[in-house]
Steps between C-alpha positions, in 0.01 A plus 500: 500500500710656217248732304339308143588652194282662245338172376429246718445100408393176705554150440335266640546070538257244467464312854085425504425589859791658560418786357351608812844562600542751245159706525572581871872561395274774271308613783806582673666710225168699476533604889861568454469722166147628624348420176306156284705261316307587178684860546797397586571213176478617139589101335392182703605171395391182642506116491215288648407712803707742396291541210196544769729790666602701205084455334407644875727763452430597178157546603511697779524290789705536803750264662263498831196431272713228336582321812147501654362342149789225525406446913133473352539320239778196544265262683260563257734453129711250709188300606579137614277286356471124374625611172834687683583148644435311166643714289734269307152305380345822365799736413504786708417567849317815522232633264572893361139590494556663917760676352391613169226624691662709747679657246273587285320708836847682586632516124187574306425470097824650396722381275899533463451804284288681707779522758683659218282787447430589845600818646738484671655233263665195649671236329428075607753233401296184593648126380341218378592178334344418201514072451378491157798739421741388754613886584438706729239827442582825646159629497500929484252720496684703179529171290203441248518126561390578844321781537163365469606231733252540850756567776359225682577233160867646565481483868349129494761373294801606637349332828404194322757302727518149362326269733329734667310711255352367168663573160297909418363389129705223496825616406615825793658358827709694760781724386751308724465168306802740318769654593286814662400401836717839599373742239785730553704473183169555327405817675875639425480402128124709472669783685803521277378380131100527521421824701841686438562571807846594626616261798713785628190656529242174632513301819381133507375324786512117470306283767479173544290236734734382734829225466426162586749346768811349262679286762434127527608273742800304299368119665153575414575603131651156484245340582233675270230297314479587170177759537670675798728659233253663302395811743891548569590492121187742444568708749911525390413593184248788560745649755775476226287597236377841713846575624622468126260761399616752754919405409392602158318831565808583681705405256355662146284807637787667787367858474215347609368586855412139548449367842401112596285469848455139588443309847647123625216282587567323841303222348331360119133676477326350221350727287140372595504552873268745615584406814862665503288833436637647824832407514514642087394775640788526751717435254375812299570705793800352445562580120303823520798644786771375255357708205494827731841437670663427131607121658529349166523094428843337483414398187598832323840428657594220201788653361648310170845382543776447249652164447870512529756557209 
């Protein structure tokens, strides 16, 4: 793996269960590099689970530790109940109380600003979307708006997944309902115009939860029923969406040390399946050997084209 630069950033997608994927991706970084994630990252920024990732992080918590609280936990926060089946009669699926309280045992009491006054220091982009306000928040530790904000508010909201989670004081929902599912562009803008940091000088790892299958069977598509378009449409625009992030890191921050890890999935895993657990975990084997043998996504090989005089 080609050696990180002075300051090092991560990026992290949203992806619910998925992110399992991604903490032993950490876990195998740390045995490569011989040391935590929370000394290897100075900036985490995360959407949805991401946002669990980069709050772990931030705290102290290792990629291993990460993935055994995910294996623990996804039967328990994805928890199939009468409600999960009748969810489109009472609004959302699963209730955030499991969740809200296993963070509050791994993350604690402290808010967004505590993070900021820690020693060492370390820097967490997390997004949220606010409905009353129709934007999204890019909750910091250094802004005032936030920094009395619990990390687990911030970490509840951006996982607030529509449908799944209820509304956090009903206005914050997941951070992917905009256009940062793939919180890359956001990490490379805080590098660059928030901490000062020179990208000659940073290295940003980017990681997301795996690439649904894109090829359909042409007589099949024809012969769709009107529902059977909407987890094809979804899922086209979150992989566009993601893959537009990283063409525009690549495209307005080049002295940037920026490098996109992502994996194909052989098949859809919905992002409440704790029974894909082991084969996510496979596929972090998978992502974590990419990151150490520098085998970056063909996404960051978009190049712009000219249109012809």
């Amino acid at each position: 793996m080609k050696p990180f630069r002075k300051h090092v950033a991560i990026a992290i997608d949203g992806g619910g269960i998925k992110g399992v994927m991604v903490a032993r991706a950490l876990a195998v970084l740390e045995d490569y590099l011989g040391r935590g994630a929370p000394d290897i990252f100075q900036l985490a920024a995360g959407t949805s689970t991401g946002s669990i990732i980069s709050a772990g992080i931030a705290v102290g918590l290792t990629g291993e530790e990460m993935h055994a609280l995910y294996t623990q936990l996804g039967n328990v926060v994805f928890r199939k109940t009468l409600r999960s089946r009748l969810w489109p009669l009472l609004r959302y699926r699963y209730p955030s109380g499991p969740l809200e309280q296993a963070l509050r045992k791994n993350l604690g009491a402290l808010t967004m600003g505590d993070l900021w006054s820690s020693t060492p220091r370390i820097d967490v982009v997390i997004t949220a979307f606010d409905l009353m306000q129709n934007k999204t928040c890019f909750i910091k530790p250094w802004k005032s708006e936030y920094a009395l904000w619990p990390v687990v508010k911030a970490v509840l909201a951006s996982s607030a997944v529509p449908t799944y989670f209820p509304v956090v004081e009903g206005r914050y929902v997941d951070g992917g309902v905009g256009s940062y599912a793939n919180p890359c562009y956001v990490a490379a803008y805080e590098i660059k115009y928030c901490l000062g940091w020179d990208p000659a000088e940073t290295t940003l790892i980017s990681l997301g939860t795996g690439r649904d299958p894109h090829a359909h069977d042409v007589q099949k598509v024809l012969q769709w029923q009107a529902w059977q378009w909407i987890s094809p449409l979804l899922g086209a625009f979150m992989a566009s969406a993601a893959d537009q992030q990283v063409h525009l890191v690549d495209t307005f921050f080049t002295d940037l040390d920026f490098r996109r890890f992502q994996v194909d999935l052989r098949r859809p895993i919905p992002m409440d399946d704790p029974a894909a657990i082991p084969e996510l975990t496979a596929y972090g084997n998978q992502l974590g050997h990419k990151i150490v043998n520098d085998d970056l996504d063909w996404a960051m090989s978009i190049q712009a084209t000219s249109a012809p005089e």
